[in-house]
C-alpha positions as CSV (number, residue, x, y, z in Angstrom):
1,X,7.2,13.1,7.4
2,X,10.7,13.9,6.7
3,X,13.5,11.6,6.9
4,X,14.3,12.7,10.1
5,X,11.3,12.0,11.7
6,X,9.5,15.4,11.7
7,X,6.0,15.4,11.1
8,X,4.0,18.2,9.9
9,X,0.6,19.6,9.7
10,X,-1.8,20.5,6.5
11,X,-1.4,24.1,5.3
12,X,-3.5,24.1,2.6
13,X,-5.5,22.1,0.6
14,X,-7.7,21.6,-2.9
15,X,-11.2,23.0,-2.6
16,X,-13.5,22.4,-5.6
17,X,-12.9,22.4,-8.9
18,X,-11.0,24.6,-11.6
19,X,-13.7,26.7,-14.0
20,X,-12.7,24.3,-16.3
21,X,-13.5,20.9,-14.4
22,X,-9.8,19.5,-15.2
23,X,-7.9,20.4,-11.8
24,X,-8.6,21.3,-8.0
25,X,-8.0,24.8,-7.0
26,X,-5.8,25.4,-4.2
27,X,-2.7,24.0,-3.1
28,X,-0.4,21.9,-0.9
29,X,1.8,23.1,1.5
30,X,3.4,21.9,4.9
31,X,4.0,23.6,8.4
32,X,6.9,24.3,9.7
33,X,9.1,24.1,6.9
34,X,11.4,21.3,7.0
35,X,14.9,21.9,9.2
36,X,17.6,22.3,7.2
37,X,18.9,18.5,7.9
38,X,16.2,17.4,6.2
39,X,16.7,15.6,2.6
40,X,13.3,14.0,1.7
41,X,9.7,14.6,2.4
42,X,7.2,12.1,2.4
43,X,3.7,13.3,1.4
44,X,0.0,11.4,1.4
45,X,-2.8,12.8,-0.6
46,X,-6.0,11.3,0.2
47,X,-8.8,11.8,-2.5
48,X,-12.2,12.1,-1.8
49,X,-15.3,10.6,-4.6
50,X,-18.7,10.6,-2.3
51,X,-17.9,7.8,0.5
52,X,-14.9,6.5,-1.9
53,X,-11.4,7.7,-0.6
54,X,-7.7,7.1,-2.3
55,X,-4.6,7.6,-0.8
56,X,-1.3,8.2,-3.1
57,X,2.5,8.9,-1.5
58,X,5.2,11.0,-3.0
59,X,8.4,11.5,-2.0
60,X,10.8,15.1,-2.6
61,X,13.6,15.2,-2.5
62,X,14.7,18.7,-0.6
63,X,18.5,18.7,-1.6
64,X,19.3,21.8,-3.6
């Protein structure tokens, strides 16, 4: 969510592991892109282990 209120869907996610068992492969991305207007985005990751599920929120800033 931005801080205007606009909420956006998933375009893209982790799936699996790296070769080397260190990192996710894949990425995180958001659709649409934020309007111009916007000045922060507001992002949860939830992280799955088996039936065990973490959530962590991070906040850009979208000012250039």
């Amino acid at each position: 969510m931005d801080d205007l209120g606009n909420e956006y869907l998933d375009g893209g996610g982790a799936q699996g592991l790296s070769p080397d068992g260190l990192r996710t492969l894949g990425s995180a991305s958001v659709r649409p892109a934020p309007p111009p207007g916007a000045v922060t985005l507001s992002l949860i990751f939830g992280f799955l282990n088996g039936k065990d599920e973490t959530r962590h929120e991070l906040s850009l800033s979208l000012a250039t």
